[in-house]
C-alpha positions as CSV (number, residue, x, y, z in Angstrom):
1,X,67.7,73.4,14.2
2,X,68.7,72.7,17.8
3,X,67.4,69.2,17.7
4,X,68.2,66.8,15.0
5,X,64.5,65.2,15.6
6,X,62.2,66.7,13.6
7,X,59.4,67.9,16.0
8,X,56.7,69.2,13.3
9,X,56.1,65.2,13.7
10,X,54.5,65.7,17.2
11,X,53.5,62.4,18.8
12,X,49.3,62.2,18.2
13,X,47.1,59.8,19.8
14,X,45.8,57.1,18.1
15,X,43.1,57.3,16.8
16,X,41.9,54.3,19.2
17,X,43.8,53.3,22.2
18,X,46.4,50.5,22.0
19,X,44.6,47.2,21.6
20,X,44.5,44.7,25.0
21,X,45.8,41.4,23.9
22,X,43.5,38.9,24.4
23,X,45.5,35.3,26.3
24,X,45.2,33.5,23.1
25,X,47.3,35.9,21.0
26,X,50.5,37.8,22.4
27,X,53.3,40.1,20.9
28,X,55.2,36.7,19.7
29,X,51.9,36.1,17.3
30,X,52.6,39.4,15.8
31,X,54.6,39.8,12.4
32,X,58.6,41.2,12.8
33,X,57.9,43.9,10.5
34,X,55.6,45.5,13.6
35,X,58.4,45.4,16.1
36,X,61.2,47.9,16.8
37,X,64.5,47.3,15.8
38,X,65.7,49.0,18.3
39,X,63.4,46.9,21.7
40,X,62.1,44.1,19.7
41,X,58.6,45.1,20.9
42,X,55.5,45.6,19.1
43,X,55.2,49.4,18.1
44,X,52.5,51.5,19.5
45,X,53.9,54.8,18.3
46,X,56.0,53.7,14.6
47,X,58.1,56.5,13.2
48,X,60.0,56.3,9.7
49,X,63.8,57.5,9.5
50,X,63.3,59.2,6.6
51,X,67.1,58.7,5.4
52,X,66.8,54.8,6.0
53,X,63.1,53.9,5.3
54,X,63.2,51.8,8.4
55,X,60.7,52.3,11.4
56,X,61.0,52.6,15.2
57,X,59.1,53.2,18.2
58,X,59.2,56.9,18.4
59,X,60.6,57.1,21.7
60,X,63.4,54.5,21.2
61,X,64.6,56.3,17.9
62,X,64.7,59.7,19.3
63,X,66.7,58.6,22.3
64,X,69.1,56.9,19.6
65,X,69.2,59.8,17.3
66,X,70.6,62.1,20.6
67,X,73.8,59.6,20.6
68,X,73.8,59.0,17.0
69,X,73.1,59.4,13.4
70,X,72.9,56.5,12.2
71,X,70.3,54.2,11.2
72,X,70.5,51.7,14.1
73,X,69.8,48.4,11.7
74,X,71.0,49.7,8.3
75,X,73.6,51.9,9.8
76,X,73.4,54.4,6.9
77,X,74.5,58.5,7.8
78,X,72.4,61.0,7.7
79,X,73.6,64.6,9.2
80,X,69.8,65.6,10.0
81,X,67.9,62.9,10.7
82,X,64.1,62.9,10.1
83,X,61.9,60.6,11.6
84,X,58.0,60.7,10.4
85,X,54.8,59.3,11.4
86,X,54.1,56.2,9.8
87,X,50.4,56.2,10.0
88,X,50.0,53.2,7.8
89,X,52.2,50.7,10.2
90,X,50.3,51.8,13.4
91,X,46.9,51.2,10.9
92,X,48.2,47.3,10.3
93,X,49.5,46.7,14.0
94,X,46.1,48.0,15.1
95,X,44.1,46.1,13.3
96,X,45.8,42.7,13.2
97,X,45.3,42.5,16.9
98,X,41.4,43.8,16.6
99,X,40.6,40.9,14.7
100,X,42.3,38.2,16.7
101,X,40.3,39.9,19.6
């Protein structure tokens, strides 16, 4: 494998686009849980290290996986990393701001 990202994961739309915040709700209403550990923003795109269990924005964890092997918060080893969508997360960040819309 050239690339230690797995790329059968291929970044898909989602399946509505990313939700406008209205002014009386703003990333700081959202839960932790939906922000990267890597930028501290709310996730449009999550991925799951496989090796870890913990979830990134895709594009933040594949540029730390090029430098890397490690998970960035647990810092546990893995000589292949795998990231994979997590469909669920990007479900739950979706709809907690639809219905504060």
């Amino acid at each position: 494998m050239e690339n230690d990202v797995d790329h059968k994961t291929t970044p898909q739309q989602p399946e509505t686009a990313p939700v406008a915040l209205n002014s009386e709700f703003s990333e700081d209403d959202a839960p932790e849980e939906f922000c990267c550990g890597i930028t501290r923003e709310v996730m449009v795109d999550p991925v799951l290290l496989v090796h870890s269990g913990m979830s990134y924005e895709r594009v933040a964890i594949e540029k730390w996986l090029k430098i890397s092997k490690k998970c960035p918060l647990s810092g546990k080893f893995s000589s292949i990393p795998r990231v994979v969508e997590n469909i669920n997360l990007r479900k739950a960040i979706r709809n907690f701001f639809e219905i504060r819309r």
